[in-house]
C-alpha positions, 0 to 999 in steps of 0.5 A: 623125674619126668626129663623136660621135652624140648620143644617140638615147634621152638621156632614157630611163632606165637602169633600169627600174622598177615591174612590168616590172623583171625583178628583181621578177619573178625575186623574186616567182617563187622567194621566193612558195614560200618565203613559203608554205611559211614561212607554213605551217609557222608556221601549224601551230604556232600552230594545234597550239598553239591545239588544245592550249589549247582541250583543256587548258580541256575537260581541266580542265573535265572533271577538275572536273565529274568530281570534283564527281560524286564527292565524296559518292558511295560507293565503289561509284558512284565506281568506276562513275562513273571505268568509265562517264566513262572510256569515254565520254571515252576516258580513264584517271581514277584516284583518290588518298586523302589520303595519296597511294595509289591507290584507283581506276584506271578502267583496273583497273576494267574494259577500257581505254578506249584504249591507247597506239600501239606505234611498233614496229608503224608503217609507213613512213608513220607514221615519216615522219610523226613525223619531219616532226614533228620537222623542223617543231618544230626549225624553228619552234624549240617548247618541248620537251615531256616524255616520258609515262612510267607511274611505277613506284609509283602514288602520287600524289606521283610525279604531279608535277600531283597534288602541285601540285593537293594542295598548292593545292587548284586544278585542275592540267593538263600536257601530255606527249608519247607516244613516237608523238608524240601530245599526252598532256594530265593534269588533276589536281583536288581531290575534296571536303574530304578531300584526295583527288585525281583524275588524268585522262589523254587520248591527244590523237591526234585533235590530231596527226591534225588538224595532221598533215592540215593539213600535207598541205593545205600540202604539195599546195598548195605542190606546186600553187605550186611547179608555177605558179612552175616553169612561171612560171620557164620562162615568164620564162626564155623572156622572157628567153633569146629576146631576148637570142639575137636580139641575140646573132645581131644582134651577130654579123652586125654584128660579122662585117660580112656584112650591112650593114644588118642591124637589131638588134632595139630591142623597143620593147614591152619596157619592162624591162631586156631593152628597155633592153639591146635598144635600147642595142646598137641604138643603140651599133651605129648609133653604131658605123655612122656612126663607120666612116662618118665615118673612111672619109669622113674618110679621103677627105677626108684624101687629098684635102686633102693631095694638092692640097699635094703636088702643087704641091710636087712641080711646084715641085720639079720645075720648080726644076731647069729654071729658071735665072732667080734671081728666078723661082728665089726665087718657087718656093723661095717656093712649095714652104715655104708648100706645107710648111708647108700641108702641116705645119698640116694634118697636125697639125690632122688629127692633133688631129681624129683625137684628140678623141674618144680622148682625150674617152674617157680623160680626167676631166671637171673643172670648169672656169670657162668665164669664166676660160678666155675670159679667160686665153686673150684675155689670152695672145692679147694677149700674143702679138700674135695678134689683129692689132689686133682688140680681144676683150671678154669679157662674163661675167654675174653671176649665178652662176659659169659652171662646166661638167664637162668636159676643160680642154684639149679646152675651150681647143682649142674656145674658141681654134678660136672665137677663131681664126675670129672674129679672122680674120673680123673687119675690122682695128681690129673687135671680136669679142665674147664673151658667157657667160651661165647659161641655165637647166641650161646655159651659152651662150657667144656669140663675135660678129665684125663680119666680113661674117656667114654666109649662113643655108642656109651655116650649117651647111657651116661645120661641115664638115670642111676646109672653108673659105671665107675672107675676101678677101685672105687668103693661101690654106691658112693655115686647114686648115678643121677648126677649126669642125668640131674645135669642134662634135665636142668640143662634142657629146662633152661633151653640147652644141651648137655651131652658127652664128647671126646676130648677137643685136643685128642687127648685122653679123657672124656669132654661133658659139654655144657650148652646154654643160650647167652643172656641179651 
């Protein structure tokens, strides 16, 4: 049986953390074009939005500064004034009496000062344009703007800023959209103290242009980030893709078995999950190694063991025939039963050894009070007379229940395997001594005998599989020598340690010290 490594990194963490996770890589790579791009179209709203409000206060500050110079003025010098303020400013000044109809239009006057662009007349460009207009108002969800349309019937009442400013006597100023999509801003003011108003209409093209190449900005350099988080993006494909091949052709030779020692890669620079997977296959494959180790050399073991059984059972049974002495009949008899039942302890043994780690793998760990365990088993030991005459005391401390995860059987088979080798150990009419305290994050259980002890450079040899060195007297093969070794495996496949000591006090005897880590 293949004894549980322990593991090589048991305080390495399973995730990684900080800037070296590739999760925040792979983040910052595709959401950084997506934040720009977001940022961007939310820029150019609010800056359209802010260009219209500086053109709404020049519009309205023009309309009042235009209608002061016209109260007062004659007609002639009204008329000159809407030519010469409408080709200066580029825009369309009309004028209202106080009953509404129209006394002057700057653009009847004299040549227009601009003229509206005809969408038939664009090229793809301006279409396109428009339409990415169009895609980054729906985007940012803006307020719909109506349509500029020329009334049929110049009258002041079909000018819905006009009657507003009429009716208050305040300047009014709207804002429409041309069908090009360019901004077309109105501002309505009363003129003097007759009730005529004054109308001025400006074709804002120069606000579109302005958004519109603050958008080719955004546009190249989202075509710059979007080039630095492609080349980012192969750059992290790369770091990515090459380690995992050089682990994928590792796992291959390791699978395939051609190279014994074939080293898979552990990237020991690599501090994100690509060196957590690394080092974890390289130590699962070392794992993997020294398991097939251990069955091979367990399997030798096996046969070796069980061989020296067999063949004296085969040289009582051959020789049985041949002697016709009852009594020497009787020893051979004697001989080949205590070869069977050798024979039978160690198959079951090494079928319980051969266990351990399966059945550790499929179980689920429980909590299980280790006082209480030692406490069941002495007493069931008691019952049955199996202690020949050994007195078992149980020592637990009180400060706090000695509780551990773990699997009940395989925890009994430990403590019984303890309690086996103690009493055997142990004079007749000795004690065996078993201590459980709280040591920190872990529970140390101590079963002392007062049997001759062990030998320090022999301390560790007791942990081997079969083997045996057993008091005087004892009738050879009644131990298999797999207990201890049973012991220490379940022990490290529950996290913890299983190692032979002198005893605390000084006194006589050897000290099997049971660690395992305390339930939370």
């Amino acid at each position: 049986m293949a004894e549980p490594q322990r593991r090589a990194n048991g305080t390495e963490q399973l995730t990684a953390t900080g800037r070296f996770a590739l999760t925040g890589r792979i983040l910052a790579v595709n959401i950084l074009p997506l934040l720009i791009l977001g940022g961007g179209l939310f820029y150019l709203d609010s800056y359209r939005t802010q260009l219209i409000n500086e053109r709404f206060k020049l519009a309205r500050i023009e309309a009042q500064i235009t209608a002061e110079a016209l109260a007062g003025a004659t007609r002639q010098r009204q008329e000159a004034l809407l030519v010469q303020i409408g080709k200066e400013q580029r825009m369309r000044l009309r004028t209202f009496d106080a009953q509404g109809r129209l006394t002057a239009d700057s653009f009847a006057l004299a040549e227009p000062a601009f003229r509206f662009n005809d969408i038939a007349d664009d090229d793809w460009e301006q279409n396109f344009a428009r339409w990415l207009d169009r895609t980054v108002d729906t985007i940012v969800a803006a307020e719909p703007v109506q349509d500029y349309v020329e009334p049929e019937a110049q009258e002041a009442d079909a000018w819905p800023e006009l009657a507003r400013a009429r009716e208050l006597g305040l300047s009014q100023v709207r804002l429409y959209d041309w069908r090009d999509g360019t901004p077309v801003i109105t501002a309505a003011v009363p003129v003097g103290l007759q009730g005529a108003t004054l109308l001025t209409v400006r074709n804002a093209v120069d606000i579109t242009e302005s958004v519109r190449a603050a958008r080719t900005t955004l546009f190249v350099a989202m075509l710059l980030v979007m080039a630095a988080s492609a080349l980012l993006s192969l750059f992290l494909a790369r770091t990515i893709v090459t380690p995992l091949r050089l682990l994928a052709r590792a796992a291959v030779r390791v699978r395939q078995g051609r190279d014994r020692e074939v080293e898979v890669p552990r990237l020991p620079q690599r501090s994100d999950e690509i060196g957590l997977l690394a080092r974890a296959v390289s130590d699962m494959t070392g794992a993997l190694r020294q398991r097939i180790d251990a069955v091979d050399s367990f399997a030798a073991d096996v046969a070796h063991e069980i061989k020296n059984p067999l063949a004296s059972l085969r040289n009582a049974i051959d020789t049985l025939p041949r002697v016709d002495d009852p009594e020497l009949r009787q020893q051979l008899v004697g001989i080949a039963a205590h070869d069977v039942r050798r024979i039978d302890r160690l198959v079951t043994e090494i079928a319980a050894a051969s266990r351990v780690d399966a059945e550790i793998s499929r179980a689920t760990l429980e909590r299980v009070d280790l006082a209480a365990l030692f406490e069941n088993l002495i007493r069931s030991r008691e019952d049955r007379g199996m202690n020949g005459g050994r007195r078992l005391e149980l020592d637990a401390a009180h400060d706090g229940p000695a509780r551990v995860m773990g699997v009940p059987s395989q925890l009994e088979r430990v403590a019984e395997n303890l309690l086996d080798n103690a009493v055997s150990f142990s004079p007749e009419a000795g004690t065996v001594r078993v201590t459980i305290r709280l040591a920190g994050r872990h529970v140390v259980t101590e079963v002392c005998d007062e049997g001759p002890g062990i030998a320090a450079d022999a301390r560790e040899a007791v942990f081997r599989r079969f083997h045996s060195d057993r008091p005087e007297g004892e009738s050879f093969g009644n131990h298999s020598g797999l207990g201890l070794a049973i012991g220490r495996a379940i022990a490290e496949a529950h996290d913890g340690t299983l190692i032979a000591d002198a005893r605390p006090d000084g006194a006589g005897g050897a000290c099997l010290r049971l660690t395992l880590p305390a339930a939370p």
